[in-house]
C-alpha positions as a LaTeX table, in Angstrom:
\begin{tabular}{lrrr}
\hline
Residue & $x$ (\AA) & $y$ (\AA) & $z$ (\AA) \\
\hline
Unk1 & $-14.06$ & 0.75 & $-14.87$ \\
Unk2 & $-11.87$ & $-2.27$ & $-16.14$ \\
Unk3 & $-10.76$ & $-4.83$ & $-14.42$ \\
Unk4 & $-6.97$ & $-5.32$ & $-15.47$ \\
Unk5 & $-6.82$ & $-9.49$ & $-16.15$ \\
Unk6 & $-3.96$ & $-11.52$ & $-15.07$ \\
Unk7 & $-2.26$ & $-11.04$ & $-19.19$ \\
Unk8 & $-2.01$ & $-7.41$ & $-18.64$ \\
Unk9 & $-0.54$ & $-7.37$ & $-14.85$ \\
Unk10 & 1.82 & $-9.87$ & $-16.41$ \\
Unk11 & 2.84 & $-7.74$ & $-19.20$ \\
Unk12 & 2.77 & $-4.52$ & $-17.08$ \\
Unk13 & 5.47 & $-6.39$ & $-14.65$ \\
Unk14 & 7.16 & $-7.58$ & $-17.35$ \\
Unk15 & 7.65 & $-3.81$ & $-18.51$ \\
Unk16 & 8.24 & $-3.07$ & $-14.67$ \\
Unk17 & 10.71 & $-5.64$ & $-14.57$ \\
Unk18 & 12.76 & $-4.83$ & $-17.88$ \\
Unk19 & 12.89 & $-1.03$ & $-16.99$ \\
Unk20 & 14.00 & $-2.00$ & $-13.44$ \\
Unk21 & 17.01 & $-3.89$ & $-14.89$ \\
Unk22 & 18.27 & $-1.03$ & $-16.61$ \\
Unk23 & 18.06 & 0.89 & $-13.04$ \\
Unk24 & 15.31 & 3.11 & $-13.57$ \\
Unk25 & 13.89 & 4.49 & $-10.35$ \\
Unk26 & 10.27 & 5.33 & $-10.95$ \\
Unk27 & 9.51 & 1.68 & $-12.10$ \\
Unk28 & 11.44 & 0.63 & $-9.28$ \\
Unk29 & 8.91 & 2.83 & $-7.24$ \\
Unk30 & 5.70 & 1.36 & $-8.90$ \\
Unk31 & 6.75 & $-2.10$ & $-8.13$ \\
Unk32 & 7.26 & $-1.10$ & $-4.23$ \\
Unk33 & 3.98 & 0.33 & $-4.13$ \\
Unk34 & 2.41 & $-2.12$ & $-6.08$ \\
Unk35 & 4.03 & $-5.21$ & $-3.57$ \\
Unk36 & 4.85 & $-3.67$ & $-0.83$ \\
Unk37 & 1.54 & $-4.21$ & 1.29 \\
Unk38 & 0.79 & $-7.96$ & 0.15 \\
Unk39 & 4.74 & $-8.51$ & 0.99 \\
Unk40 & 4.15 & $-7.00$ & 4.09 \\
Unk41 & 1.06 & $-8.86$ & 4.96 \\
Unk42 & 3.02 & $-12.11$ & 4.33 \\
Unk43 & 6.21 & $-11.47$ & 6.20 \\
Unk44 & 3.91 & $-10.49$ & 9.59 \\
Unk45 & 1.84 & $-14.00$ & 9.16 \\
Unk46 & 4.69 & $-15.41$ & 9.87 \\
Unk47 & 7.19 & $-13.59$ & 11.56 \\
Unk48 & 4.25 & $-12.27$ & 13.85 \\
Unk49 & 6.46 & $-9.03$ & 14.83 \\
Unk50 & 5.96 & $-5.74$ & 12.69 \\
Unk51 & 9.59 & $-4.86$ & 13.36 \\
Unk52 & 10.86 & $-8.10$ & 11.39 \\
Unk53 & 8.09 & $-7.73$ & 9.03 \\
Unk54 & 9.66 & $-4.38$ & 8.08 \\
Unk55 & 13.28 & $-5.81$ & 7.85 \\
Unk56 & 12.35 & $-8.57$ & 5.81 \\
Unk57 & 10.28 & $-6.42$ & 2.86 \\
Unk58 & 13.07 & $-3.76$ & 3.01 \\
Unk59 & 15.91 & $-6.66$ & 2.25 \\
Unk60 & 13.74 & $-8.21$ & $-0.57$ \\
Unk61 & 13.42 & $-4.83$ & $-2.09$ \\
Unk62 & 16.88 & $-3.68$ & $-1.36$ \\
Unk63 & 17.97 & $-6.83$ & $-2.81$ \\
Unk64 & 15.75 & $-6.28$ & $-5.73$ \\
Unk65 & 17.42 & $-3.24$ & $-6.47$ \\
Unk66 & 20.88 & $-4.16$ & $-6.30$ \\
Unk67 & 20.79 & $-7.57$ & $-8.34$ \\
Unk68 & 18.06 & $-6.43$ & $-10.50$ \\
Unk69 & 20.38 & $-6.42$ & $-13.66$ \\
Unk70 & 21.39 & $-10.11$ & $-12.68$ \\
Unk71 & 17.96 & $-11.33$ & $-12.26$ \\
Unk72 & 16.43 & $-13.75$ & $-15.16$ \\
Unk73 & 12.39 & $-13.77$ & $-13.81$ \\
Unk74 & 10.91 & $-17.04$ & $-15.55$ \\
Unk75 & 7.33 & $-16.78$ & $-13.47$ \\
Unk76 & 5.52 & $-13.17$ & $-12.58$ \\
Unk77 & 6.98 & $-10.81$ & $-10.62$ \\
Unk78 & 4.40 & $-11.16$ & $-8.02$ \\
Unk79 & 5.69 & $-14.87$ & $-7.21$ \\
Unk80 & 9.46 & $-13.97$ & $-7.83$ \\
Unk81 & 9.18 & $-11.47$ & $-4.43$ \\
Unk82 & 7.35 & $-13.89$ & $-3.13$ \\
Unk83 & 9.76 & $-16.77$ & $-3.03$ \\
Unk84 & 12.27 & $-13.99$ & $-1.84$ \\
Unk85 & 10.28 & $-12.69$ & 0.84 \\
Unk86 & 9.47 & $-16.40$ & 1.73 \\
Unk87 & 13.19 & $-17.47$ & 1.55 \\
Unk88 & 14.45 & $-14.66$ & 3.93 \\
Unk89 & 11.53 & $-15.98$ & 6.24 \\
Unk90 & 12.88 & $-19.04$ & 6.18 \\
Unk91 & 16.31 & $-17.98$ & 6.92 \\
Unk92 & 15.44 & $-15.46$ & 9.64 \\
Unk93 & 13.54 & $-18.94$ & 11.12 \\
Unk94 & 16.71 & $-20.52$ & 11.20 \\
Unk95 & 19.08 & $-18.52$ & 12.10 \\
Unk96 & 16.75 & $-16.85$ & 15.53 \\
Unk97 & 15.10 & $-20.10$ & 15.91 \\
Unk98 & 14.34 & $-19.35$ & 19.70 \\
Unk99 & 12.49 & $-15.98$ & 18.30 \\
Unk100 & 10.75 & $-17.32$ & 15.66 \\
Unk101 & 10.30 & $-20.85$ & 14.95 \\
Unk102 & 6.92 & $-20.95$ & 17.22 \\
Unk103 & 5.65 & $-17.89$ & 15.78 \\
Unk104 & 6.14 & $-19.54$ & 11.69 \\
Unk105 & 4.86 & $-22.76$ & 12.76 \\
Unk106 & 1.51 & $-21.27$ & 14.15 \\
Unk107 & 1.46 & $-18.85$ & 11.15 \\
Unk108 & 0.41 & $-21.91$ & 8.67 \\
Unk109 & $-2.57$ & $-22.85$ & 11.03 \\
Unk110 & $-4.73$ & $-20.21$ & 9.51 \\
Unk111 & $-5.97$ & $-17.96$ & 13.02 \\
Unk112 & $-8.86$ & $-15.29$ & 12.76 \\
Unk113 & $-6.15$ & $-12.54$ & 13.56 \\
Unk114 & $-4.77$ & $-12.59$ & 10.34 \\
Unk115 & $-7.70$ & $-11.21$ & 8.64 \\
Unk116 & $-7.40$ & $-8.35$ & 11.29 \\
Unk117 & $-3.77$ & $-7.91$ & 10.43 \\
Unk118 & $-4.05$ & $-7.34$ & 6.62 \\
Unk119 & $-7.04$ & $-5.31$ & 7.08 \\
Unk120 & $-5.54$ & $-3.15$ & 9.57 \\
Unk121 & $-2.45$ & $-2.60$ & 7.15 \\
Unk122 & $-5.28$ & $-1.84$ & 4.11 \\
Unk123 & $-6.89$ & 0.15 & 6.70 \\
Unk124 & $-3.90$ & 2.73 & 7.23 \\
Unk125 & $-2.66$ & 2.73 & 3.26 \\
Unk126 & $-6.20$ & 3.78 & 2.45 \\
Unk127 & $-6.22$ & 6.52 & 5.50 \\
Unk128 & $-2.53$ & 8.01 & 4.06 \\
Unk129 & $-4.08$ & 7.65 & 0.43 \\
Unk130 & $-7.26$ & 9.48 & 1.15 \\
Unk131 & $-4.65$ & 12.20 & 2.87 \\
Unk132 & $-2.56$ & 12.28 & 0.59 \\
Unk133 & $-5.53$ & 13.33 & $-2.24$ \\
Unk134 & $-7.16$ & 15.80 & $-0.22$ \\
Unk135 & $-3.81$ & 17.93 & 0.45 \\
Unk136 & $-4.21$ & 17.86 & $-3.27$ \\
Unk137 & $-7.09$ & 19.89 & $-2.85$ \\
Unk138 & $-7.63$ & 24.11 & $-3.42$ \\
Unk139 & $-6.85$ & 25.25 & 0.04 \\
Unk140 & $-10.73$ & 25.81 & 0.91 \\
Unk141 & $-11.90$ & 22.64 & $-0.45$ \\
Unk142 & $-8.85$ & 21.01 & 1.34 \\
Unk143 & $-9.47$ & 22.60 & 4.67 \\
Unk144 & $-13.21$ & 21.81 & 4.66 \\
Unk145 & $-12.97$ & 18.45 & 4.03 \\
Unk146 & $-10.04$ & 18.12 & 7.18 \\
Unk147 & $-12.59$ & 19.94 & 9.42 \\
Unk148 & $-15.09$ & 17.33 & 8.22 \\
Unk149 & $-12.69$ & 14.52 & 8.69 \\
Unk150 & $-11.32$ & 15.79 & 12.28 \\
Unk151 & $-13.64$ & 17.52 & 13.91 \\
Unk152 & $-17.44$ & 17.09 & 14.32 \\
Unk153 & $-18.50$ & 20.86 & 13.25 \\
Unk154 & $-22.01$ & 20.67 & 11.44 \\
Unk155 & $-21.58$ & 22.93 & 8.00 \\
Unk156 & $-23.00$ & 25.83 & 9.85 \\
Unk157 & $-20.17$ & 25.84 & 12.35 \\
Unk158 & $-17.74$ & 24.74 & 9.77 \\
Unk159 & $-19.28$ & 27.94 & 7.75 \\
Unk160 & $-18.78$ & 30.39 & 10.97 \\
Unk161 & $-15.30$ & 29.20 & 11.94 \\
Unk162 & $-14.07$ & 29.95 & 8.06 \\
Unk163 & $-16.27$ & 33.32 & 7.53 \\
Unk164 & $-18.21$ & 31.63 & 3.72 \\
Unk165 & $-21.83$ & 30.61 & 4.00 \\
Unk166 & $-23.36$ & 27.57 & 4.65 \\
Unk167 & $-23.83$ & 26.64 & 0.91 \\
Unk168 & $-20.31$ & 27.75 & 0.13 \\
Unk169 & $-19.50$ & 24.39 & 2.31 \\
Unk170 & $-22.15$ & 22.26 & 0.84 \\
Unk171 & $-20.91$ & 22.93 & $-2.62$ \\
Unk172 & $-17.02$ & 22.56 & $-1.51$ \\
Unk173 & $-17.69$ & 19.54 & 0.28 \\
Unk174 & $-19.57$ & 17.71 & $-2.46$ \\
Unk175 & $-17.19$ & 19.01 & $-5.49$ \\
Unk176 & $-14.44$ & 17.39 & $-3.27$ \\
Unk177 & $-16.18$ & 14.02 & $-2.34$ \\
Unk178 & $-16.16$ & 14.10 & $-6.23$ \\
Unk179 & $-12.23$ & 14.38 & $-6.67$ \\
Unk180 & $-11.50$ & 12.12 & $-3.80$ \\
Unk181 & $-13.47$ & 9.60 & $-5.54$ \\
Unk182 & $-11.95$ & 10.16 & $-9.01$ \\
Unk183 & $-8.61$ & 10.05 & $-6.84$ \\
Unk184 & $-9.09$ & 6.97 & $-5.66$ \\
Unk185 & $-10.35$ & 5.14 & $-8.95$ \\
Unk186 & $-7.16$ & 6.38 & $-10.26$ \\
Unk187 & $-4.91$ & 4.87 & $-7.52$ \\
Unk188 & $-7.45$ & 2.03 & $-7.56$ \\
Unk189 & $-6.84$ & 0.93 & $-11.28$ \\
Unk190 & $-3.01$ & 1.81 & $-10.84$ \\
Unk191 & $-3.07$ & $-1.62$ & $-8.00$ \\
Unk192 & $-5.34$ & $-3.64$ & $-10.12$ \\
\hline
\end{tabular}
């Protein structure tokens, strides 16, 4: 596997960028997806409330959407959402200063808590990823691997409840560990 270097995310969110501005949806989608976590992460730091997290990423990519043919990006995309995100931070400081002003000056003392924050949110994307590929799954494969997942049936039990033999769920289980891992190296290089 390739690591993607800093010329090629630069020239894949250039592409990003220049199919955005002529209102195309999908790119539109791949840049969410791509930003939408390390947006997220930032906006919490220091807004330290999930609920004005959410608002602030939804306006930058809102507003992203709507002035998109306007926009002239002279740095990466990365640091253009930044700055927005950062900007409506700083606005949303200003204009519920009561709310928020003690919560953004903490945020730039670095606490231990903010590790826990942005590996909780990595925590739950990779949890709906690693959903989202088994319902991808043949229906057996897909329902042994949920009865792994969810329940703590040994393969014998697992075998019993589904009426297949004990190697029928070995052989599932390990062809689908195989997927789910070429799955996620997809989804993996896709963020990269």
């Amino acid at each position: 596997m390739q690591k993607v270097s800093r010329e090629q995310e630069k020239n894949e969110d250039h592409v990003l960028f220049a199919l955005l501005k002529r209102r195309d949806r999908e790119a539109f989608s791949v840049i969410y997806r791509k930003y939408h976590r390390y947006l997220y992460a930032l906006a919490l730091k220091y807004l330290k409330s999930v609920q004005m997290a959410e608002d602030a990423v939804q306006h930058v990519f809102v507003k992203l959407w709507e002035s998109a043919g306007e926009i002239h990006i002279g740095i990466s995309l990365k640091g253009y959402l930044y700055t927005m995100t950062k900007n409506f931070i700083l606005n949303t400081v200003r204009d519920r200063r009561e709310a928020v002003s003690f919560n953004y000056v903490s945020a730039q003392v670095d606490f231990p808590g903010d590790v826990d924050i942005l590996k909780e949110v990595e925590e739950k994307q990779m949890h709906e990823i690693l959903y989202g590929c088994i319902e991808q799954l043949p229906p057996q494969k897909r329902e042994i691997c949920l009865r792994k997942l969810k329940t703590s049936d040994s393969n014998y039990e697992i075998a019993d409840k589904m009426g297949i033999s004990v190697h029928t769920v070995k052989s599932h289980y390990q062809e689908s560990l195989k997927i789910l891992r070429s799955c996620f190296r997809q989804i993996k290089m896709l963020l990269l």
